[in-house]
PDB file of N, CA, C and O in Angstrom:
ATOM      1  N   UNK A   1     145.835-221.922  -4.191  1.00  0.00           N
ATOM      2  CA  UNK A   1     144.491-221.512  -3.875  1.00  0.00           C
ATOM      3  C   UNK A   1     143.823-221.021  -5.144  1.00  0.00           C
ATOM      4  O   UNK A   1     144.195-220.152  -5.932  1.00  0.00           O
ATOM      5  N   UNK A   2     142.943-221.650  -5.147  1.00  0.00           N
ATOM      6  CA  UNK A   2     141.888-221.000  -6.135  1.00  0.00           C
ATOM      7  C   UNK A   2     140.912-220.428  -6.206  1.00  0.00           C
ATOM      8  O   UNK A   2     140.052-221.112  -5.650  1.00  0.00           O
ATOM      9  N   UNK A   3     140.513-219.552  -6.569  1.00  0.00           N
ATOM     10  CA  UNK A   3     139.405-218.227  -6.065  1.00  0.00           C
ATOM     11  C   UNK A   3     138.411-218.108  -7.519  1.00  0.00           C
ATOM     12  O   UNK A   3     138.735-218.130  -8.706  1.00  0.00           O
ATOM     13  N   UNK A   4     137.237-217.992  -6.928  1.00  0.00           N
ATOM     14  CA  UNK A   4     135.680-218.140  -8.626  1.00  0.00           C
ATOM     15  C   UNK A   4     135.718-217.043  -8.215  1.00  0.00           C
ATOM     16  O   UNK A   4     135.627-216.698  -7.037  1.00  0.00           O
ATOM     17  N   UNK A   5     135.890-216.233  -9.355  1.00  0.00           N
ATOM     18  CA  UNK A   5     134.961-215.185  -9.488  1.00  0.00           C
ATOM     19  C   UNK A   5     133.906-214.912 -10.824  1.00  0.00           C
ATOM     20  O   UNK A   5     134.236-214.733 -11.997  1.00  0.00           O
ATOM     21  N   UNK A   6     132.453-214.943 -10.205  1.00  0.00           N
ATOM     22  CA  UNK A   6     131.564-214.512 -10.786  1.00  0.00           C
ATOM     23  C   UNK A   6     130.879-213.533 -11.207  1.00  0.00           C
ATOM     24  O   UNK A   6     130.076-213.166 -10.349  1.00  0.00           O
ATOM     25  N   UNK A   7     130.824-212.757 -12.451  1.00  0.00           N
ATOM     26  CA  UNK A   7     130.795-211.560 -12.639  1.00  0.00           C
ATOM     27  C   UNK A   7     128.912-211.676 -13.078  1.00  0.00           C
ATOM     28  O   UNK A   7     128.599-212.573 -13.860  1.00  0.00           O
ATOM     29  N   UNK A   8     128.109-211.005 -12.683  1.00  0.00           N
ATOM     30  CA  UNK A   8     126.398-210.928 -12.849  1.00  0.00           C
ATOM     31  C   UNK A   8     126.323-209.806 -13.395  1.00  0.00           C
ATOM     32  O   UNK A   8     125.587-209.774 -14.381  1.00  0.00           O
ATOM     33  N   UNK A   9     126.986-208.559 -13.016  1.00  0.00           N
ATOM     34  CA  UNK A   9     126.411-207.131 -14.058  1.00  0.00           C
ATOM     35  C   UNK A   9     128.004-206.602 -13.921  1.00  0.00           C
ATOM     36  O   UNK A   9     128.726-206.925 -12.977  1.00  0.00           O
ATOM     37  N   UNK A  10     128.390-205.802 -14.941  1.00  0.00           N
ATOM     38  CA  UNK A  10     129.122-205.087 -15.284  1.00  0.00           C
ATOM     39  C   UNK A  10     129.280-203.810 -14.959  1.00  0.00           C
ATOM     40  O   UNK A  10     130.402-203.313 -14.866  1.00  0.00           O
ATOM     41  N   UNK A  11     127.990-203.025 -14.713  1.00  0.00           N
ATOM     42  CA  UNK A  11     127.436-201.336 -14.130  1.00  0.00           C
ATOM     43  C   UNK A  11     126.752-201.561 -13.747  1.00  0.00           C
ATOM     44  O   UNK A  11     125.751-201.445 -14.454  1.00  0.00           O
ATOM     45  N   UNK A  12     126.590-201.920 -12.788  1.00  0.00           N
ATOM     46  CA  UNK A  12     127.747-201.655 -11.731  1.00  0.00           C
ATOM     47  C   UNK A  12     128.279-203.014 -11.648  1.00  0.00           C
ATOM     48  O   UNK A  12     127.487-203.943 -11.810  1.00  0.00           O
ATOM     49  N   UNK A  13     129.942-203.343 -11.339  1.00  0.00           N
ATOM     50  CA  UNK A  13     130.104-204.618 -11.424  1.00  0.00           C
ATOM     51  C   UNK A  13     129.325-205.214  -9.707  1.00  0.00           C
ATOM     52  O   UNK A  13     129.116-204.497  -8.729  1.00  0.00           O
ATOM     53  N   UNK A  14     129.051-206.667  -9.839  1.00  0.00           N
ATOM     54  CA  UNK A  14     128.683-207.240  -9.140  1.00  0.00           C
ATOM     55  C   UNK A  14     128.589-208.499  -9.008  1.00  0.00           C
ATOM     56  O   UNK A  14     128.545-208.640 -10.230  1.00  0.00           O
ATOM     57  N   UNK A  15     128.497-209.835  -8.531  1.00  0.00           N
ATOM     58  CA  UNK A  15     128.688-210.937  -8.650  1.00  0.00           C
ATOM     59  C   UNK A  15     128.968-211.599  -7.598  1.00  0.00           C
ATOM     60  O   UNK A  15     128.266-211.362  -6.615  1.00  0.00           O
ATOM     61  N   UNK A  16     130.064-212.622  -7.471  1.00  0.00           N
ATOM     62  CA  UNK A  16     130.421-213.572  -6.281  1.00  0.00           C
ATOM     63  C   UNK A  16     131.305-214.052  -6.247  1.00  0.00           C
ATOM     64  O   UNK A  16     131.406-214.617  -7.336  1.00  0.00           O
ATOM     65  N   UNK A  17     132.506-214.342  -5.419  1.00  0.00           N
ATOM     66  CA  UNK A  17     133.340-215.204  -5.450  1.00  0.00           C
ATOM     67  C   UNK A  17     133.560-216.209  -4.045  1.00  0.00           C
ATOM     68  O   UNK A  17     132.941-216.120  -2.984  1.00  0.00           O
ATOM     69  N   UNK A  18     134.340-216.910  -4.305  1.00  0.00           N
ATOM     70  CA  UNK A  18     134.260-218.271  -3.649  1.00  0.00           C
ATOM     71  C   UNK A  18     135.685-219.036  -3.509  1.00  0.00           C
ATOM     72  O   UNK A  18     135.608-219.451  -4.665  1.00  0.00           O
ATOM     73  N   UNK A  19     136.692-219.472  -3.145  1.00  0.00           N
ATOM     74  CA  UNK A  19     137.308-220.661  -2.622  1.00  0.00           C
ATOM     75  C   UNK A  19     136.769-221.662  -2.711  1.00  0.00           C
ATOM     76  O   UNK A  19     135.610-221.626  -2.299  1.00  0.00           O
ATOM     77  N   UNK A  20     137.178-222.795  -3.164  1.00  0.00           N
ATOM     78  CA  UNK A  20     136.746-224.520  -2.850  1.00  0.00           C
ATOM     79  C   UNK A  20     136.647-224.838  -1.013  1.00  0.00           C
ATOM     80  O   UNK A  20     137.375-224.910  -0.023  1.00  0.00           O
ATOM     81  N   UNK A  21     135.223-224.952  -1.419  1.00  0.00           N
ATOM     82  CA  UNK A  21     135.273-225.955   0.415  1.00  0.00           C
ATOM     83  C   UNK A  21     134.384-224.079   0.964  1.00  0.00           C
ATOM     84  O   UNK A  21     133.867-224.063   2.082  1.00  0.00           O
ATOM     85  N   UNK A  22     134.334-222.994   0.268  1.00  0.00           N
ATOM     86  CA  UNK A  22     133.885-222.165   0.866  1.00  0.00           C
ATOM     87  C   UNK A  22     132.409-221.574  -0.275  1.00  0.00           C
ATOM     88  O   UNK A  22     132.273-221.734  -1.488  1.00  0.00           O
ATOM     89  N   UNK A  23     131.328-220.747   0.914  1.00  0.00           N
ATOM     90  CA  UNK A  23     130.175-220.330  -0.015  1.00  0.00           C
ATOM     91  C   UNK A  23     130.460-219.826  -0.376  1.00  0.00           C
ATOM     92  O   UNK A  23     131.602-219.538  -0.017  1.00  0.00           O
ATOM     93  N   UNK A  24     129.745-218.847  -1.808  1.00  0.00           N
ATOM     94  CA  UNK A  24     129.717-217.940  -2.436  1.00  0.00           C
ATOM     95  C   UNK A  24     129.811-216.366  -1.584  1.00  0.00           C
ATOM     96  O   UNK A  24     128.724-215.999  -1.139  1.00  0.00           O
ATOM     97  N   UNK A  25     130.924-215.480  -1.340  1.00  0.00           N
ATOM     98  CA  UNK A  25     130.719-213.762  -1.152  1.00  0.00           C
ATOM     99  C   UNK A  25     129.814-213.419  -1.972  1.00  0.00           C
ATOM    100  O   UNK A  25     129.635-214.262  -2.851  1.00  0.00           O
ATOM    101  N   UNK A  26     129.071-212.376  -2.044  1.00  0.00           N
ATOM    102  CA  UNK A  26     128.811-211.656  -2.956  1.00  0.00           C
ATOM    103  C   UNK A  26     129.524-210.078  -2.858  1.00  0.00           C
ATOM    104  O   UNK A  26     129.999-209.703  -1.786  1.00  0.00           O
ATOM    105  N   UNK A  27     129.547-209.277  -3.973  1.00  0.00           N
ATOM    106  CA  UNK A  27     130.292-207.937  -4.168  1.00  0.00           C
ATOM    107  C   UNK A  27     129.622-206.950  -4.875  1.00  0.00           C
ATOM    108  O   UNK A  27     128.864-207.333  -5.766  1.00  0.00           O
ATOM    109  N   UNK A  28     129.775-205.403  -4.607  1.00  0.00           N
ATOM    110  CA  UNK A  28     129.362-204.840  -5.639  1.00  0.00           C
ATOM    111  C   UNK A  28     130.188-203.829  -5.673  1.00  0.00           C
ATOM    112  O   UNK A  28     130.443-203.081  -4.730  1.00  0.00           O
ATOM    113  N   UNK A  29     130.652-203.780  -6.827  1.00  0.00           N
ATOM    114  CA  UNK A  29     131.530-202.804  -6.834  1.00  0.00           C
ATOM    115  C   UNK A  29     133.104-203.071  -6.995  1.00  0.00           C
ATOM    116  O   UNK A  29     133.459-204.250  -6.994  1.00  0.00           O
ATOM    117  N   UNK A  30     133.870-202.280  -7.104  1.00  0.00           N
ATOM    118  CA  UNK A  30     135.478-202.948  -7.530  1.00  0.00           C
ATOM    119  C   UNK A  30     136.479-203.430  -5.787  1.00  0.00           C
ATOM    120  O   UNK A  30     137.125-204.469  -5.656  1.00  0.00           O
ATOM    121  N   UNK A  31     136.329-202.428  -4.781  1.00  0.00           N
ATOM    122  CA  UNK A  31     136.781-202.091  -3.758  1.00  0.00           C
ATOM    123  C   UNK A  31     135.966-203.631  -2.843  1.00  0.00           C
ATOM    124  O   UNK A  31     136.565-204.523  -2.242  1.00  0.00           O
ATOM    125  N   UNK A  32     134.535-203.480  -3.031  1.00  0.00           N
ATOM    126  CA  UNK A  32     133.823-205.013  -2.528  1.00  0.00           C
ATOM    127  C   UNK A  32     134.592-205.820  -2.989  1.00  0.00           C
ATOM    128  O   UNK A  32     135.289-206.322  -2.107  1.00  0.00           O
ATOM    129  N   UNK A  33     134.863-206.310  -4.318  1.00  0.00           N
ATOM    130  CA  UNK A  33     135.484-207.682  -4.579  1.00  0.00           C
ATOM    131  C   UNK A  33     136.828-207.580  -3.968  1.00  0.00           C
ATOM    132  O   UNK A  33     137.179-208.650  -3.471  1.00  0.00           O
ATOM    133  N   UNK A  34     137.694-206.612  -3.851  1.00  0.00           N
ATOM    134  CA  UNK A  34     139.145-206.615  -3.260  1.00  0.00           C
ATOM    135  C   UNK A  34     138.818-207.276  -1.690  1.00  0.00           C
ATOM    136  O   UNK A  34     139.473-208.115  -1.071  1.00  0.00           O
ATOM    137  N   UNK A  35     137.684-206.640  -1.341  1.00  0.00           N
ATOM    138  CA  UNK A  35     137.481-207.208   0.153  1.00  0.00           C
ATOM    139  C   UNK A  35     136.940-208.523   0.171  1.00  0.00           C
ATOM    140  O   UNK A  35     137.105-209.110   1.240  1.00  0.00           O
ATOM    141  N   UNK A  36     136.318-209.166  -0.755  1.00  0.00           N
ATOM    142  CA  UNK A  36     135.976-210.329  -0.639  1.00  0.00           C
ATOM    143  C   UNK A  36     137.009-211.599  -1.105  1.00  0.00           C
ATOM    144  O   UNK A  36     136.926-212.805  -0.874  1.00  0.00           O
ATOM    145  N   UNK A  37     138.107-210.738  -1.929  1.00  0.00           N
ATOM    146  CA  UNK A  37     139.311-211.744  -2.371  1.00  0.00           C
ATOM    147  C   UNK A  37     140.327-211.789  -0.805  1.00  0.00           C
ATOM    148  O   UNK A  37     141.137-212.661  -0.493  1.00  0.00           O
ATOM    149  N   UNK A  38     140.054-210.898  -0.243  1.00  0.00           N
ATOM    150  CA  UNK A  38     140.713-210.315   1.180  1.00  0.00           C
ATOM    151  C   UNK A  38     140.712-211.655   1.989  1.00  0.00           C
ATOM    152  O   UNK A  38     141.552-212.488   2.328  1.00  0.00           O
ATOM    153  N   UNK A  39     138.833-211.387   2.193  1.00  0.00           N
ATOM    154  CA  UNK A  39     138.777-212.417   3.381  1.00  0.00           C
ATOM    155  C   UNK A  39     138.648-213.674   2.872  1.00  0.00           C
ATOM    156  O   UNK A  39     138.401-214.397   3.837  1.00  0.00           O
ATOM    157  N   UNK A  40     138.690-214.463   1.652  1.00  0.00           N
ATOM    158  CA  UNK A  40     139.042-215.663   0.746  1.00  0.00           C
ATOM    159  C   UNK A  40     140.556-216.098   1.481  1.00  0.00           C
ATOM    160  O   UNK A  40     140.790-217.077   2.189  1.00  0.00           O
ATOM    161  N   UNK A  41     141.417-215.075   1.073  1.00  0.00           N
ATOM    162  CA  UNK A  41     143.033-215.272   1.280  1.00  0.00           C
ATOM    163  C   UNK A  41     143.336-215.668   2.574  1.00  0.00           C
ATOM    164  O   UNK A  41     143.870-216.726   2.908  1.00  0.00           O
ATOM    165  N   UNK A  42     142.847-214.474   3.505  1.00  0.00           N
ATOM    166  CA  UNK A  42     142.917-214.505   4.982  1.00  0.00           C
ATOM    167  C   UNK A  42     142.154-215.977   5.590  1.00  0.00           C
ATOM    168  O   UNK A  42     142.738-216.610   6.469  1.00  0.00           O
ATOM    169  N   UNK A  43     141.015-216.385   5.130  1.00  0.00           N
ATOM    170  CA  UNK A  43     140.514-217.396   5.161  1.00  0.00           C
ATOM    171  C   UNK A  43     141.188-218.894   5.132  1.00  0.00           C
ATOM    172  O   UNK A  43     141.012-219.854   5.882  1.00  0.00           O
ATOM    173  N   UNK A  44     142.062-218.719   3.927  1.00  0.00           N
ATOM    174  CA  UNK A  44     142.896-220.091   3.635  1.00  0.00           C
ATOM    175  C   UNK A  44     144.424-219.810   4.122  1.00  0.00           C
ATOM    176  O   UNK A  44     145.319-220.645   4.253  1.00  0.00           O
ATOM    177  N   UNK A  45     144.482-218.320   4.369  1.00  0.00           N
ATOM    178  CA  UNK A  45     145.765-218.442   5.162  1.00  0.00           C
ATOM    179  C   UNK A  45     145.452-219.336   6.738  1.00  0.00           C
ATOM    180  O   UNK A  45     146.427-220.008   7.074  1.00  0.00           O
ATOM    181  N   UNK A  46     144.417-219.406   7.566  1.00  0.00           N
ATOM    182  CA  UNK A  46     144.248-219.085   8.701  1.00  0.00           C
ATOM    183  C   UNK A  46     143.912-221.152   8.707  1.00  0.00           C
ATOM    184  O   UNK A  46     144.149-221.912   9.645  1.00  0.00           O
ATOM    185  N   UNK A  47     143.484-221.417   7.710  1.00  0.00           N
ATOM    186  CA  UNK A  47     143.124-222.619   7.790  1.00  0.00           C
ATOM    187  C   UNK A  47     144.260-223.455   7.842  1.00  0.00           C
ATOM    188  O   UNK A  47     144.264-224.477   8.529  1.00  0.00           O
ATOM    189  N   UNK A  48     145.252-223.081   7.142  1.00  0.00           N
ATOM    190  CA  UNK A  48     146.867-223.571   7.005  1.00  0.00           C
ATOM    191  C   UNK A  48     147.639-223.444   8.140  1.00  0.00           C
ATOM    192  O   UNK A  48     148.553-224.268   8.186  1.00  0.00           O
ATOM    193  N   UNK A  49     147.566-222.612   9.156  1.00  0.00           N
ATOM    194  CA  UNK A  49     148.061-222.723   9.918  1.00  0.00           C
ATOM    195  C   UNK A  49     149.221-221.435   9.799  1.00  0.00           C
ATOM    196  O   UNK A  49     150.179-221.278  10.557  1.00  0.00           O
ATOM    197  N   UNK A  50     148.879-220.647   8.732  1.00  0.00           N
ATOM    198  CA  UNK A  50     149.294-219.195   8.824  1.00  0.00           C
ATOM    199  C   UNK A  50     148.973-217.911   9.536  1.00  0.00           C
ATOM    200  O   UNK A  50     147.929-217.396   9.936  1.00  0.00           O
ATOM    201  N   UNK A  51     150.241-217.582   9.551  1.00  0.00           N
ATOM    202  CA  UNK A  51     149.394-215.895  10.079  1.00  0.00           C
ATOM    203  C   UNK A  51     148.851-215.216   9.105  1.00  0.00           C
ATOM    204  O   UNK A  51     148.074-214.424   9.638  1.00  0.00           O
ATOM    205  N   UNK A  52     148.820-215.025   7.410  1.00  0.00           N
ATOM    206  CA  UNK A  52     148.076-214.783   6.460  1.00  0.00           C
ATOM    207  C   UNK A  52     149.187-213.745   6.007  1.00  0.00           C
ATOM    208  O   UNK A  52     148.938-213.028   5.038  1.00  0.00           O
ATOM    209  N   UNK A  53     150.453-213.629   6.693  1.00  0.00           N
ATOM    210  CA  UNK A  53     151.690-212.871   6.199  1.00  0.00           C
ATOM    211  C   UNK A  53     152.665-213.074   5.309  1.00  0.00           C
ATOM    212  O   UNK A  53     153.705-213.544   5.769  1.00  0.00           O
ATOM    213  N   UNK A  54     152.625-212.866   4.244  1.00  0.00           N
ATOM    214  CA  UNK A  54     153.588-213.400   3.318  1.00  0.00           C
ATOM    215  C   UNK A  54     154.908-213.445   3.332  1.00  0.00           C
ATOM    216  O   UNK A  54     155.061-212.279   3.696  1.00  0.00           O
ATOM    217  N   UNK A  55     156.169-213.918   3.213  1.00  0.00           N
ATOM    218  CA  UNK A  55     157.403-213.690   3.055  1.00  0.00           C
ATOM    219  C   UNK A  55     157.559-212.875   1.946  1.00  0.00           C
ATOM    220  O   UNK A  55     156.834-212.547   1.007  1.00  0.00           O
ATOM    221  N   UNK A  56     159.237-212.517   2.465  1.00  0.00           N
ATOM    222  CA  UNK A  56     159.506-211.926   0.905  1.00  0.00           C
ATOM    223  C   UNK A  56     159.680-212.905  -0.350  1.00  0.00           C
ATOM    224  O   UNK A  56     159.336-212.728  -1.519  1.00  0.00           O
ATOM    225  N   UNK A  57     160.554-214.389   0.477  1.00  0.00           N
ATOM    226  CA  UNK A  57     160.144-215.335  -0.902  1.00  0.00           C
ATOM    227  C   UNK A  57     159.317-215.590  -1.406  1.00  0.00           C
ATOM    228  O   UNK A  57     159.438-215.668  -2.629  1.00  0.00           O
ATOM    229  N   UNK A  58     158.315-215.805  -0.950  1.00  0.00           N
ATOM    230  CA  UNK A  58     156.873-216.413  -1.082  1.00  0.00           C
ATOM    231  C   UNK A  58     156.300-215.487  -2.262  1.00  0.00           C
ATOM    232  O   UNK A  58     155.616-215.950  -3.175  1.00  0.00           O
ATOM    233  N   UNK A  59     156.820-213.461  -2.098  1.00  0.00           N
ATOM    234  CA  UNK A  59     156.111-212.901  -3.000  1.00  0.00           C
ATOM    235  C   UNK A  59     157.061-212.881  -4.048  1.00  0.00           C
ATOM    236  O   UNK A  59     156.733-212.268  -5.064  1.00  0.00           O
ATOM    237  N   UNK A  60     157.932-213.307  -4.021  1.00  0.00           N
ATOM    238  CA  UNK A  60     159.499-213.017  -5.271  1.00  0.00           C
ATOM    239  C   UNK A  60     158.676-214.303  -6.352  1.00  0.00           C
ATOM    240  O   UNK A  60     158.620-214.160  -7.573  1.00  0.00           O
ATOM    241  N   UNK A  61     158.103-215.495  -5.635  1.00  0.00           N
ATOM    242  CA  UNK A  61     158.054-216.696  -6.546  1.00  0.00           C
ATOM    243  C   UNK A  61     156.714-216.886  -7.035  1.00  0.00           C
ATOM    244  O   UNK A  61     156.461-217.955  -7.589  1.00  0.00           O
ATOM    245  N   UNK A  62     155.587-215.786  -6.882  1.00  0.00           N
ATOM    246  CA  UNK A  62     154.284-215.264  -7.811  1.00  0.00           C
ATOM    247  C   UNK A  62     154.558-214.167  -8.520  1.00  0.00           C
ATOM    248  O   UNK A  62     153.594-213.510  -8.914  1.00  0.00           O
ATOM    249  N   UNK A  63     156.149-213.639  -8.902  1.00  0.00           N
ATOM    250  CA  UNK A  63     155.889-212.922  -9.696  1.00  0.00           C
ATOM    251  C   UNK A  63     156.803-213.482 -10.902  1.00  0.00           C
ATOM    252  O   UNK A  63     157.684-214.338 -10.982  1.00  0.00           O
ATOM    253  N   UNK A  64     155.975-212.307 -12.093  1.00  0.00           N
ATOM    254  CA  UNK A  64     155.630-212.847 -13.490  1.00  0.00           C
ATOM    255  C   UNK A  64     156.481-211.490 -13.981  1.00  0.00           C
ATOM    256  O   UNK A  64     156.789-210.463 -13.376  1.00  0.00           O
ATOM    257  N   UNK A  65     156.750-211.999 -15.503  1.00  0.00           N
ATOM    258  CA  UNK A  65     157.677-210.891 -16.418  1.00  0.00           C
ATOM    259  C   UNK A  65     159.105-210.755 -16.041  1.00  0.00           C
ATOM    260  O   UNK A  65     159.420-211.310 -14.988  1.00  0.00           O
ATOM    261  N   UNK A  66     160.090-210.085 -16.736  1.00  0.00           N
ATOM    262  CA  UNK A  66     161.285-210.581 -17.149  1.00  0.00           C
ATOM    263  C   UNK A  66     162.016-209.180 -16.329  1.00  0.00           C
ATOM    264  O   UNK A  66     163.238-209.028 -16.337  1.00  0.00           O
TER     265      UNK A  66
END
């Protein structure tokens, strides 16, 4: 999955993000964009045919560093 995020002002942050195949959110603020990456995720979980619940493998094999 791939997620745009568009950053428009900095102070306050604000902007938009998006999924392929989905419109633009807009956000303001740091806590807004967490919620708009939220319902992105939940979004393409739900389209897949997920419950939007991750395994424990699933999170062992996005992580990074040694």
């Amino acid at each position: 999955m791939l997620i745009r995020i568009r950053i428009e002002s900095t102070q306050p942050l604000a902007g938009t993000a998006a999924a392929k195949g989905s419109d633009p959110l807009p956000f303001e603020g740091w806590l807004e964009l967490l919620r708009v990456i939220s319902e992105l995720v939940a979004a393409e979980a739900a389209s897949c045919g997920g419950d939007g619940e991750a395994t424990e493998q699933q999170m062992q094999g996005n992580e990074t560093g040694g």
